[in-house]
MIDOSE-1310 file (N, C-alpha, C; in nm, 2 decimals, decimal comma, always signed):
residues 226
xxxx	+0,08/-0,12/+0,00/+0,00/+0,00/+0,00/+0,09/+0,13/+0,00; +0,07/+0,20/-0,02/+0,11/+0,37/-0,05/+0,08/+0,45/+0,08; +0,15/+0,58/+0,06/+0,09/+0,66/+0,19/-0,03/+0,72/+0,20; -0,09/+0,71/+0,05/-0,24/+0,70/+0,03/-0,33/+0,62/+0,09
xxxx	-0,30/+0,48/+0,11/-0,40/+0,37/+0,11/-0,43/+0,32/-0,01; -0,36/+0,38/-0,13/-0,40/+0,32/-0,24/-0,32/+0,21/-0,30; -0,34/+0,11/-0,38/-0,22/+0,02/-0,45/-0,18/+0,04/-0,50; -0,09/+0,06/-0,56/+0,00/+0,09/-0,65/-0,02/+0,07/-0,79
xxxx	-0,02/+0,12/-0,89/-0,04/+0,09/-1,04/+0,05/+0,01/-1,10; +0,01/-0,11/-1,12/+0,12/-0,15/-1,22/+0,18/-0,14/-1,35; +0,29/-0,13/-1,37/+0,37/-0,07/-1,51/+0,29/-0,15/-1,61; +0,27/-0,10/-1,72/+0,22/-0,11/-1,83/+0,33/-0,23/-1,93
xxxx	+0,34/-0,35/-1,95/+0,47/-0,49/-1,98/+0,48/-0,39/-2,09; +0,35/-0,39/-2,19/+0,38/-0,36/-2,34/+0,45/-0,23/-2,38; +0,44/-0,13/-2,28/+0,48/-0,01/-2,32/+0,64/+0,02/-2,30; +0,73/-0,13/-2,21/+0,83/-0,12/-2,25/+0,88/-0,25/-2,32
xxxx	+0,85/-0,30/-2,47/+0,84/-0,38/-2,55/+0,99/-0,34/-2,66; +1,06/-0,43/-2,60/+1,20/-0,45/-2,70/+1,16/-0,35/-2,85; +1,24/-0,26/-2,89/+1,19/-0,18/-3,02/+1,23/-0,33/-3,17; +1,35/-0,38/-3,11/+1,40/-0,51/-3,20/+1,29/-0,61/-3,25
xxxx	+1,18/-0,61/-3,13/+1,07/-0,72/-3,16/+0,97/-0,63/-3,27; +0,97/-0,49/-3,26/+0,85/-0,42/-3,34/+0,92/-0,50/-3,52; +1,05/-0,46/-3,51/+1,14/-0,51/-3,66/+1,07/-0,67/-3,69; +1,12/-0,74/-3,54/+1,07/-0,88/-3,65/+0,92/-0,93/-3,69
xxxx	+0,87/-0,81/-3,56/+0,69/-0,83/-3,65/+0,67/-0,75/-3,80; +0,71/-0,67/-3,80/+0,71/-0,63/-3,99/+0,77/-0,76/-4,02; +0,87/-0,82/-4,01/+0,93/-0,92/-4,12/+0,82/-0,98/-4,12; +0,78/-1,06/-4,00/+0,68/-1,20/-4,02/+0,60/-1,14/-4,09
xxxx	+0,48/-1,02/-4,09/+0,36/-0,97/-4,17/+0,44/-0,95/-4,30; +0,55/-0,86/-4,36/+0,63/-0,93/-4,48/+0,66/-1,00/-4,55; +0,69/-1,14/-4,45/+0,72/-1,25/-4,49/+0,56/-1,34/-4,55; +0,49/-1,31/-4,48/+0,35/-1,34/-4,46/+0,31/-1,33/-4,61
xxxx	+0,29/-1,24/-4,66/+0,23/-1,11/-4,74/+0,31/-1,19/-4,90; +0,45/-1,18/-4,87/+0,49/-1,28/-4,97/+0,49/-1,40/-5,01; +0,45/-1,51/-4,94/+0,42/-1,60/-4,91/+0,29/-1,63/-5,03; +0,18/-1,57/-4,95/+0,04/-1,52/-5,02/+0,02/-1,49/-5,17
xxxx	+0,15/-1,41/-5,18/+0,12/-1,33/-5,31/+0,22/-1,44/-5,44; +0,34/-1,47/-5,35/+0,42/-1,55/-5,48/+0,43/-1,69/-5,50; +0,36/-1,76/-5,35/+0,38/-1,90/-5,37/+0,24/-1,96/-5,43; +0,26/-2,06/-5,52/+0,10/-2,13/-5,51/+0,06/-2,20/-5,48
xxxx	+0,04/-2,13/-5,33/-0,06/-2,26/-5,26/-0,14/-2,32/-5,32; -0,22/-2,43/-5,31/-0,35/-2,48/-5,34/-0,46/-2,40/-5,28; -0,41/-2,34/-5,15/-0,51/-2,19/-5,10/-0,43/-2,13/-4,96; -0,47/-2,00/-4,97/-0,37/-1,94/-4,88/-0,45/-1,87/-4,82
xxxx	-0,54/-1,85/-4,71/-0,64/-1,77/-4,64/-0,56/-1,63/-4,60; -0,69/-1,54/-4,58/-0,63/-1,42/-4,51/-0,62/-1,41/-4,37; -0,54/-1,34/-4,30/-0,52/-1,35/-4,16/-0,40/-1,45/-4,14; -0,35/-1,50/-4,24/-0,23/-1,59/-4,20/-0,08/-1,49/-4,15
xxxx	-0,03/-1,58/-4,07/+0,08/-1,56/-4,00/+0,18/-1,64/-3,97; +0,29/-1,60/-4,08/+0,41/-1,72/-4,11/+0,53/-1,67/-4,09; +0,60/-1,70/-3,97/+0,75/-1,64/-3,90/+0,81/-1,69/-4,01; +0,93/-1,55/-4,03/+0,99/-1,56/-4,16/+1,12/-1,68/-4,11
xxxx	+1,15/-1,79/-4,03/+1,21/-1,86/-4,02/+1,13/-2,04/-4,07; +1,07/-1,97/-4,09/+0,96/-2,17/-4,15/+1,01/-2,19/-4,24; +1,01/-2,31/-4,29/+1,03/-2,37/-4,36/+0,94/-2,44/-4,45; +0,92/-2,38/-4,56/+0,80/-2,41/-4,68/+0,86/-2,39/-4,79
xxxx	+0,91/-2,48/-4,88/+0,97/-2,46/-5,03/+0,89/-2,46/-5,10; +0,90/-2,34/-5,20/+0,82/-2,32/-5,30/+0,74/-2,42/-5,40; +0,87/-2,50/-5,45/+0,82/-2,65/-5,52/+0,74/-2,72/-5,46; +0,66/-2,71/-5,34/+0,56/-2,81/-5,27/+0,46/-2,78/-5,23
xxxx	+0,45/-2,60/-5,23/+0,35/-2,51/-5,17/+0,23/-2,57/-5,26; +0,20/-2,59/-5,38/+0,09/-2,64/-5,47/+0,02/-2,76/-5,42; +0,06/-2,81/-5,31/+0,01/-2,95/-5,26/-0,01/-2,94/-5,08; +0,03/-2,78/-5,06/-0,02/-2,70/-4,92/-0,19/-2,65/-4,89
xxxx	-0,24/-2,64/-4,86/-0,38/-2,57/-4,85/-0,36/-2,54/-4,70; -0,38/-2,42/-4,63/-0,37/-2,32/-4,56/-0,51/-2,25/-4,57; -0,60/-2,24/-4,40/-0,68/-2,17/-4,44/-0,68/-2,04/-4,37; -0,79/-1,99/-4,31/-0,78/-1,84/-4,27/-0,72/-1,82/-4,09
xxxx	-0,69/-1,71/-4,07/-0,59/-1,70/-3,96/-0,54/-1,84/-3,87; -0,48/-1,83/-3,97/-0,34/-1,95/-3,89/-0,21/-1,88/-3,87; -0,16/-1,96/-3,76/-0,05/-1,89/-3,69/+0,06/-2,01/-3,70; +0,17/-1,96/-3,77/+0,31/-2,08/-3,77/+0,41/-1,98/-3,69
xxxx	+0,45/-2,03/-3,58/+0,55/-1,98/-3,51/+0,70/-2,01/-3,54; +0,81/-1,99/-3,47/+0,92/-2,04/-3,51/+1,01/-2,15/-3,55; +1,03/-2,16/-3,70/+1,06/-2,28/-3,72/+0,99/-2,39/-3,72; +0,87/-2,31/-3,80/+0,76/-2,45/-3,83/+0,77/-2,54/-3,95
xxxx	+0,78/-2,66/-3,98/+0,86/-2,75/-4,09/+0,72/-2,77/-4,20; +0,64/-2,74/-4,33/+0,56/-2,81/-4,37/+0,67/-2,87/-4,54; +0,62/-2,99/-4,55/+0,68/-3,07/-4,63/+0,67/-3,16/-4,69; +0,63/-3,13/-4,85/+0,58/-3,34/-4,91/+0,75/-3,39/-4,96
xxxx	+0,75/-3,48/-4,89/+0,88/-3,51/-4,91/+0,88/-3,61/-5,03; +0,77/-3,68/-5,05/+0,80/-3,77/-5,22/+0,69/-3,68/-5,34; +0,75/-3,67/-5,44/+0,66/-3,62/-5,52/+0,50/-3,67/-5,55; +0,38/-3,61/-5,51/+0,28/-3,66/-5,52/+0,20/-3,74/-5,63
xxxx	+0,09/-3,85/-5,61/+0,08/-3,90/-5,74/-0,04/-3,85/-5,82; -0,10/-3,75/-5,73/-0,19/-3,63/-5,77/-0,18/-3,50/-5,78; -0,28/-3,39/-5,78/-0,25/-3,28/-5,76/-0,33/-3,26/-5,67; -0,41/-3,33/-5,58/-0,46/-3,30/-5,47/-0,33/-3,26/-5,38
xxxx	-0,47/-3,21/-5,29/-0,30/-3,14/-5,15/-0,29/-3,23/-5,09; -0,15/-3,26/-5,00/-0,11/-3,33/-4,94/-0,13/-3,31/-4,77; -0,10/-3,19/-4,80/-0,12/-3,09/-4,59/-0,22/-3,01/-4,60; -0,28/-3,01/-4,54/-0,42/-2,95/-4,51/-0,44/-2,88/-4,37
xxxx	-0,47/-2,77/-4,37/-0,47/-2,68/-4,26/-0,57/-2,59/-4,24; -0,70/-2,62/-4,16/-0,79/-2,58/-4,17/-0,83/-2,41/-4,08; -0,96/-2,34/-4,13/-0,92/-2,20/-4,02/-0,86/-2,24/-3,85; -0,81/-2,13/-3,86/-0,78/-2,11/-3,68/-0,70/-2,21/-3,59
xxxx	-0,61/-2,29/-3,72/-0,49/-2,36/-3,61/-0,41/-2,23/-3,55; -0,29/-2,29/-3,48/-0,18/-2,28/-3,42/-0,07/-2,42/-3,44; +0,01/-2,37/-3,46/+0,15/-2,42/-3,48/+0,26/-2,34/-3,44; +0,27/-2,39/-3,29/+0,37/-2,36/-3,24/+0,53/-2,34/-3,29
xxxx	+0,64/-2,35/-3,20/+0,78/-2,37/-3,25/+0,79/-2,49/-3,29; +0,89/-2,51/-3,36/+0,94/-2,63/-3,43/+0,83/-2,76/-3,50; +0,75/-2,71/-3,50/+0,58/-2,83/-3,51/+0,64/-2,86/-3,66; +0,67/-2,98/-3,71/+0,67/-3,07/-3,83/+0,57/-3,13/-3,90
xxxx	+0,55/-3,14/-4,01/+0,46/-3,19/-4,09/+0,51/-3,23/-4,19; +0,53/-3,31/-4,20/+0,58/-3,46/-4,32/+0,48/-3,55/-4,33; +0,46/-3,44/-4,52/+0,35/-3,54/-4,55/+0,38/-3,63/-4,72; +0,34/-3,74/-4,73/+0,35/-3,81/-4,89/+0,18/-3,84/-4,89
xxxx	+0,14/-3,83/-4,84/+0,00/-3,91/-4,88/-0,13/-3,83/-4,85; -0,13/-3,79/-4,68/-0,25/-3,66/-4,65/-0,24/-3,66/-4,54; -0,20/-3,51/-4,48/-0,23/-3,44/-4,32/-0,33/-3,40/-4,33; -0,44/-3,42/-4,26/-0,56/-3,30/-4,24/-0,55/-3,28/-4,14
xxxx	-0,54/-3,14/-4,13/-0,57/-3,06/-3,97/-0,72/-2,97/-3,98; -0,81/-3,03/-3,88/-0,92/-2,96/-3,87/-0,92/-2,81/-3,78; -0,98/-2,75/-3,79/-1,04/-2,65/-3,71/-1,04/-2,57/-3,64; -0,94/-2,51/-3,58/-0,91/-2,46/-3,44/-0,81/-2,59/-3,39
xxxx	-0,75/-2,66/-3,41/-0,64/-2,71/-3,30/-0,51/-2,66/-3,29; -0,49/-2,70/-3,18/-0,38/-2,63/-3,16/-0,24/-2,71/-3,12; -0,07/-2,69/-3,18/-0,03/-2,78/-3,15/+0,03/-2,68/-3,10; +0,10/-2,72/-2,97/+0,24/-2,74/-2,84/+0,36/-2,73/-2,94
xxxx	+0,51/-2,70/-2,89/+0,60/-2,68/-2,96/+0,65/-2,83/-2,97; +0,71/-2,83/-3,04/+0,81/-2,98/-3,14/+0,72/-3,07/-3,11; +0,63/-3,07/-3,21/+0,53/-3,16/-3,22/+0,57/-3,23/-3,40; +0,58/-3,32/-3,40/+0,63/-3,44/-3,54/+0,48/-3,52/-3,53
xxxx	+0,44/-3,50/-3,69/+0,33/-3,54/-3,77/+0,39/-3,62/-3,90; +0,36/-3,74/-3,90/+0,35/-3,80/-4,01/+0,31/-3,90/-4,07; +0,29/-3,88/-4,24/+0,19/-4,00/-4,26/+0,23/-4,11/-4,32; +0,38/-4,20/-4,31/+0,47/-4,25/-4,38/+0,61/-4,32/-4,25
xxxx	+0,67/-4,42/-4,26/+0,78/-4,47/-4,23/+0,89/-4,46/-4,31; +1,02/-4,43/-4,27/+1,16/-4,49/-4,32/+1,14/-4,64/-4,36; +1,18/-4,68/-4,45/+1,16/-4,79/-4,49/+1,27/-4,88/-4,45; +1,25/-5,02/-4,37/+1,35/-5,12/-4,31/+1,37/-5,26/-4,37
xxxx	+1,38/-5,29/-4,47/+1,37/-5,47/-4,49/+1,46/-5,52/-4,52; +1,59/-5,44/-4,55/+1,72/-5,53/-4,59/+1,85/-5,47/-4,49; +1,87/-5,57/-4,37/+1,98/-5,47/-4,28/+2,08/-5,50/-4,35; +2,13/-5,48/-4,45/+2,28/-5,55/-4,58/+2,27/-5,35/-4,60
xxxx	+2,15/-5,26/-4,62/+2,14/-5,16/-4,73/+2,11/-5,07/-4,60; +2,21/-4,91/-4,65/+2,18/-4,81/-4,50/+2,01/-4,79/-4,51; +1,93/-4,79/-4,43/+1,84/-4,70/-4,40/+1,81/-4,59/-4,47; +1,92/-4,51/-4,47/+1,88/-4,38/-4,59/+1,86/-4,44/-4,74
xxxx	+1,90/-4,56/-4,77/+1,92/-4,56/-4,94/+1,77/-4,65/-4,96; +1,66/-4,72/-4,84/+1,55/-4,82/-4,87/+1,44/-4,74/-4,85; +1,44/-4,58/-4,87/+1,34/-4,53/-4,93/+1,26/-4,52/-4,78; +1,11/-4,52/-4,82/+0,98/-4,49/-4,73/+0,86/-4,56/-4,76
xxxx	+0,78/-4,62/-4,67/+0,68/-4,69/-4,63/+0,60/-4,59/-4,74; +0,49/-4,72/-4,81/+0,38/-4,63/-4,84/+0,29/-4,54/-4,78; +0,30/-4,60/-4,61/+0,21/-4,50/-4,52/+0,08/-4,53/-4,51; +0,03/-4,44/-4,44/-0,16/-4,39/-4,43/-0,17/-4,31/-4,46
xxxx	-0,29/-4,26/-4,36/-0,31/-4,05/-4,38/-0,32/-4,06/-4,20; -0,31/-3,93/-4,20/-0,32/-3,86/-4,07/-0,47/-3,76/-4,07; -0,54/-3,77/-4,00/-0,70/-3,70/-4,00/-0,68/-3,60/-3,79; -0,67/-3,50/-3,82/-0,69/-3,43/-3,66/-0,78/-3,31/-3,67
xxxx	-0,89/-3,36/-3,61/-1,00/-3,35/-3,59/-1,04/-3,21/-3,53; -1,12/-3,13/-3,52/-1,18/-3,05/-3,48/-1,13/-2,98/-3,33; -1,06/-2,90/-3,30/-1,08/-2,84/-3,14/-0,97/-2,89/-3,08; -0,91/-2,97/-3,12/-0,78/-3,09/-3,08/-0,67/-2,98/-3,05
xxxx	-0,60/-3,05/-2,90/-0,46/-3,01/-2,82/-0,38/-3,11/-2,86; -0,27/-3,06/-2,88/-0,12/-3,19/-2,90/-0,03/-3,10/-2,82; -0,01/-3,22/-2,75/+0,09/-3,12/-2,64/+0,24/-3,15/-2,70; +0,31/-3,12/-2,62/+0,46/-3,03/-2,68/+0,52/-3,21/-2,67
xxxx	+0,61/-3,21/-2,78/+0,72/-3,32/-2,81/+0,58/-3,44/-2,85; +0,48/-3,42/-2,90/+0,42/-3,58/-2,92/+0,47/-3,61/-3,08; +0,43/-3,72/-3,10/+0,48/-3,76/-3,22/+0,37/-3,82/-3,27; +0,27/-3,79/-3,36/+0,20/-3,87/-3,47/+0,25/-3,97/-3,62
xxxx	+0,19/-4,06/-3,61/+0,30/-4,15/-3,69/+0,20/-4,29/-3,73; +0,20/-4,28/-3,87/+0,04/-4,33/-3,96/+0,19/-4,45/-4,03; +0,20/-4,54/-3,99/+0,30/-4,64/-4,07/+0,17/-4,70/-4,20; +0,00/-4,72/-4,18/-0,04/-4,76/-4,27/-0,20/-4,74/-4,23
xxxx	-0,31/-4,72/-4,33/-0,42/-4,74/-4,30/-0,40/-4,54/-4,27; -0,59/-4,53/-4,20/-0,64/-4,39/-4,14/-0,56/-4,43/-4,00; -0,47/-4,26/-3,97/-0,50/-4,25/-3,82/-0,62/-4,13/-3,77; -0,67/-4,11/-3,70/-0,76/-4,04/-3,69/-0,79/-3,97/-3,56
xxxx	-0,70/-3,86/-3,49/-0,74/-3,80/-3,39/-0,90/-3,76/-3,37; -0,95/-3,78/-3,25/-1,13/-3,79/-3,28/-1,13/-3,60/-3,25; -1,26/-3,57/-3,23/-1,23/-3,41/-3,22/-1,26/-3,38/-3,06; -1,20/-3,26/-3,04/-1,22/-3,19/-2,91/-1,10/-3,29/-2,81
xxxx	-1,02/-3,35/-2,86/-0,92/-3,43/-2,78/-0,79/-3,40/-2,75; -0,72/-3,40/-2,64/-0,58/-3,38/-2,58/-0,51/-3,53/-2,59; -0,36/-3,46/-2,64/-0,27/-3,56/-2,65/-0,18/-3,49/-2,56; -0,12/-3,57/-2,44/-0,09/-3,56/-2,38/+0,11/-3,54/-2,39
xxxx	+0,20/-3,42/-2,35/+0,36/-3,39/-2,36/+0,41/-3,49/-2,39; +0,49/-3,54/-2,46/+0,57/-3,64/-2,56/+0,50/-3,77/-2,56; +0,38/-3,76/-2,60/+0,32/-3,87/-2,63/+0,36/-3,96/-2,80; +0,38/-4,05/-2,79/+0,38/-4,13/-2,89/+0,21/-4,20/-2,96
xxxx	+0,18/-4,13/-3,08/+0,07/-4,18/-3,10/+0,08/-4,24/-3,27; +0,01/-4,39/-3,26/+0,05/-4,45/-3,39/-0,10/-4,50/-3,43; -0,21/-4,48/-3,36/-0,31/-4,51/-3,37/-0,44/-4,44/-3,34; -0,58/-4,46/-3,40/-0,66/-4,37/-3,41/-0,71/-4,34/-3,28
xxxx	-0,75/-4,24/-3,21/-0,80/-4,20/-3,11/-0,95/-4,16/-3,06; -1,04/-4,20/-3,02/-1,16/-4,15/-3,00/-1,21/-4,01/-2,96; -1,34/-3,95/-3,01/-1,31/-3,80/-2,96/-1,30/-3,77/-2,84; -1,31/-3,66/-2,80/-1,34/-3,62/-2,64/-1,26/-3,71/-2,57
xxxx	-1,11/-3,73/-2,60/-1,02/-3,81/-2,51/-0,91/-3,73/-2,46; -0,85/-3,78/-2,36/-0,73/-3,69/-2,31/-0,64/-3,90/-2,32; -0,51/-3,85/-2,39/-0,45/-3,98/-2,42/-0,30/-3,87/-2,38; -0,21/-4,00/-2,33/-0,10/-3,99/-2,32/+0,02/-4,12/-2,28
xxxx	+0,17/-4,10/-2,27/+0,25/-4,20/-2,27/+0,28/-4,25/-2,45; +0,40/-4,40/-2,40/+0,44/-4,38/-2,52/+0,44/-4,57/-2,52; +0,34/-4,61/-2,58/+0,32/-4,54/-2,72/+0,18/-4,48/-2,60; +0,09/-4,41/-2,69/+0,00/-4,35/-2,58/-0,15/-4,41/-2,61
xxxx	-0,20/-4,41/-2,45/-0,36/-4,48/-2,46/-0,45/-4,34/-2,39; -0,52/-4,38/-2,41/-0,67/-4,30/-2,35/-0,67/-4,33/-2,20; -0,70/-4,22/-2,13/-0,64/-4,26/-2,03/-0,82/-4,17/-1,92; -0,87/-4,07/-2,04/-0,99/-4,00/-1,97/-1,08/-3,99/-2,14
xxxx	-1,20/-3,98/-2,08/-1,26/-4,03/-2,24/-1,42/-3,93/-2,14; -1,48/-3,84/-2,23/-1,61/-3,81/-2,18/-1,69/-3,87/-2,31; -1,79/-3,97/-2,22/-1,90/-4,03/-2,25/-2,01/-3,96/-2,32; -2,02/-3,92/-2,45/-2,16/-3,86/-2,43/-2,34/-3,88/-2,43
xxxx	-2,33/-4,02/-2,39/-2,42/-4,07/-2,36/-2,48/-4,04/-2,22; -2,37/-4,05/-2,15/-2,37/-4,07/-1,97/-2,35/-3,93/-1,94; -2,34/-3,85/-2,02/-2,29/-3,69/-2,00/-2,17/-3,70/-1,89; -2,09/-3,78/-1,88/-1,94/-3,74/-1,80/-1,84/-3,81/-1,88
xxxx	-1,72/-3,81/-1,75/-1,59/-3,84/-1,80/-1,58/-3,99/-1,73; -1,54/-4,05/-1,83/-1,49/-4,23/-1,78/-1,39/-4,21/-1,79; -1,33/-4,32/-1,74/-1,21/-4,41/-1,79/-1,25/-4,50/-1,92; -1,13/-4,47/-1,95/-1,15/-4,59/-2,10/-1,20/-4,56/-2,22
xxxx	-1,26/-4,63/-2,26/-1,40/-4,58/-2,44/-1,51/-4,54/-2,35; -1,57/-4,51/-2,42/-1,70/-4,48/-2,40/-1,79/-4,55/-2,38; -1,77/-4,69/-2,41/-1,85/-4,81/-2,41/-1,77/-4,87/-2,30; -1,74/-4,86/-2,21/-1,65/-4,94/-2,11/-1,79/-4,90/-2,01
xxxx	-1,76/-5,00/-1,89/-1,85/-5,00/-1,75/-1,77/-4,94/-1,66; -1,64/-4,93/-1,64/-1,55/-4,86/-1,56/-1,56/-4,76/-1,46; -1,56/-4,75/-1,34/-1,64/-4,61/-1,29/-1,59/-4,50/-1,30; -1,62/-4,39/-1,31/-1,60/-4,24/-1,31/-1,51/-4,16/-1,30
xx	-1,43/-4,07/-1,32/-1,37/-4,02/-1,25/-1,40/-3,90/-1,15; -1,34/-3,95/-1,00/-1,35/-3,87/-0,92/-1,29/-3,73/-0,92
């Protein structure tokens, strides 16, 4: 308290804001802007926001779709690493993600990102394996799994360091679900789940039959959580 009785005002954070940071917000809305205007996406929404350290090569942007205010933070990776056998897109990014630092996307076949989710920093998405069947030949020279697709769902958390990883078939994040800090996930998830560990299970699941939260699926007898 003061010799007033009053509290004291607290300093205003933004009004002493590094002048250095005003510089790299022009770049990113710069960087942004160009992005938009020279690469050809399959579609590039407005409101997008791309730190001018990502990584997106031109030669692959045609097999990108990007929709309206999305946010890629530092050192976000998007990338079809085998030439596609369509011209459909490969990564799909629907309005109102986030993609945090270092978030990866390696895709050959199909990422969909639904809706509003949001990924955690160093988060690895992919819809494909390094390929292993002759230990005679390095790893790097036996190519890549044909893979699956990767589907994440509507409203979805991925927390920081998880790994998504489609070796074959749909994986399918359900919607409105948390994947839980370095989770390993290789398989499809039910919605309304909170899953984690490695490789990672469902560990809270809301029922929407029973209107609460179980343990388990949703079809389990298991009791409640307290």
């Amino acid at each position: 308290m003061s010799s007033n009785g009053q509290r004291p005002t607290k300093p205003n954070l933004l009004a002493f804001e590094d002048p250095l940071h005003l510089v790299s917000r022009a770049l990113r809305k710069l960087h942004s802007a160009w992005l938009g205007w020279t690469y050809p996406f399959a579609s590039f929404g407005p409101g997008v926001s791309v730190h001018y350290t990502c990584d997106i090569r031109r030669p692959i942007s045609p097999y990108i779709k990007i929709g309206k205010r999305i946010l890629l933070e530092r050192n976000v990776r998007l990338d079809v690493v085998l030439a596609p056998k369509s011209d459909d897109p490969v990564i799909i990014i629907e309005d109102g993600c986030t993609l945090a630092q270092r978030v990866t996307l390696l895709g050959i076949n199909r990422i969909h990102v639904a809706k509003d989710v949001i990924f955690g920093p160093s988060v690895l998405v992919v819809d494909h394996n390094h390929e292993f069947k002759d230990i005679n030949v390095p790893i790097a020279q036996q190519g890549g799994t044909e893979g699956g697709t990767v589907r994440i769902e509507e409203g979805c958390w991925i927390g920081f360091g998880t790994a998504i990883v489609a070796s074959q078939g749909e994986l399918v994040i359900g919607k409105n679900s948390v994947i839980g800090v370095n989770s390993m996930v290789t398989r499809s998830i039910p919605p309304y789940s909170v899953v984690a560990g490695n490789p990672a299970r469902v560990v809270k699941q809301y029922d929407v039959e029973k209107k609460q939260w179980v343990l388990g699926s949703s079809t389990a007898t298991t009791r409640t959580q307290g």
